[in-house]
N, C-alpha and C positions, 0 to 999 in steps of 0.2 A: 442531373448531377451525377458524376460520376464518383464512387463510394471503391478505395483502393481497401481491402480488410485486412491488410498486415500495420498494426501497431495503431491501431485506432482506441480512443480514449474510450473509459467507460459513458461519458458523454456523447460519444461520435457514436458509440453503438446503439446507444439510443434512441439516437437519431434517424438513426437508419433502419431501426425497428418503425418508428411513427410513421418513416416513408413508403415502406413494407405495408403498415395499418393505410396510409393515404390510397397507395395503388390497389389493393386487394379491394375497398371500399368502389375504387373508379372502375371494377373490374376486369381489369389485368392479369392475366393467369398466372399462376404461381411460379413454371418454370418463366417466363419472360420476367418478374420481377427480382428471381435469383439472379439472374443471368444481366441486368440494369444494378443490383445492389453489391453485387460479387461474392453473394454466399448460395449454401448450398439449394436446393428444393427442397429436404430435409427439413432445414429450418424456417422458411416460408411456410414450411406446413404446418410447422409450430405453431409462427405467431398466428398460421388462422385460428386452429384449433383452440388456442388460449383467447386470442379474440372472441370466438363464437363462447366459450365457455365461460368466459370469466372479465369479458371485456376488456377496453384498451388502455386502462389501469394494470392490468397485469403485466406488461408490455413496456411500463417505465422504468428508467435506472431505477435498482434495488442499491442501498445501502452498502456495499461490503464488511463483511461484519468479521472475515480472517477467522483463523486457528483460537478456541477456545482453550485459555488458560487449561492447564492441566495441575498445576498447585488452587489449592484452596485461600483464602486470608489466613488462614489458622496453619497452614502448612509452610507461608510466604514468612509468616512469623517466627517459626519453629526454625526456621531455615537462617533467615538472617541470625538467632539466638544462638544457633551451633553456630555460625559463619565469626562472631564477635570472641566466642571462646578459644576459636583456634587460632589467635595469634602467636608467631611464633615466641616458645620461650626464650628464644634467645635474640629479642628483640632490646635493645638498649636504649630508650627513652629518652637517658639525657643526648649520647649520640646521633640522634634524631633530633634534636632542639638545639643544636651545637648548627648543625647540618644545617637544616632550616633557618638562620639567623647569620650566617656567615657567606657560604656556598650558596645557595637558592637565592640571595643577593644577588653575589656577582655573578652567577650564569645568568640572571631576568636581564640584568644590566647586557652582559655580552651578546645575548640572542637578540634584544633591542636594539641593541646595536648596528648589528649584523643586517635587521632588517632597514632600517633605516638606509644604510648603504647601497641595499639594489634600488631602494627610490630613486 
């Protein structure tokens, strides 16, 4: 199988890790396996080294777990409670429920419309 490594999934990488664990096992040497999988010798080295040490458990998709929050709940809280107090003063209430009951009508009406027509 040949293994192209531009834009390959986190599952495709995995994959291609266990391939790596299959031929290193059938004893393949590490440059021909790079050079069959399309990554470096570098990283064949890797997964022996993580194989010998930590078995081929270590070698499966990990979870992606992203950028760790940097607000607290206590801070998400404090934050939305300023956010609710700064509305503007010169926000006009009824204006806005006039707006909403009139206008926000016939624009739903007109954009439905609209779409309807390129059907």
């Amino acid at each position: 199988m040949t293994w192209t490594p531009k834009n390959l999934t986190r599952e495709q990488q995995a994959e291609r890790r266990q391939e790596g664990i299959r031929l290193l096992k059938k004893g393949q040497s590490q440059a021909e396996i790079a050079r069959q999988l399309g990554v470096s010798p570098a990283a064949v080295c890797v997964w022996s080294r993580k194989l010998k040490k930590y078995g081929k458990e270590s070698l499966v998709m990990q979870k992606a777990t992203g950028r760790p929050p940097s607000l607290t709940k206590a801070d998400k809280a404090e934050l939305e409670r300023i956010l609710k107090e700064t509305r503007a003063l010169e926000r006009d209430e009824e204006l806005i429920r006039v707006w909403l009951s009139k206008d926000w009508a016939r624009i739903k009406k007109s954009a439905a419309a609209r779409r309807r027509d390129r059907i």
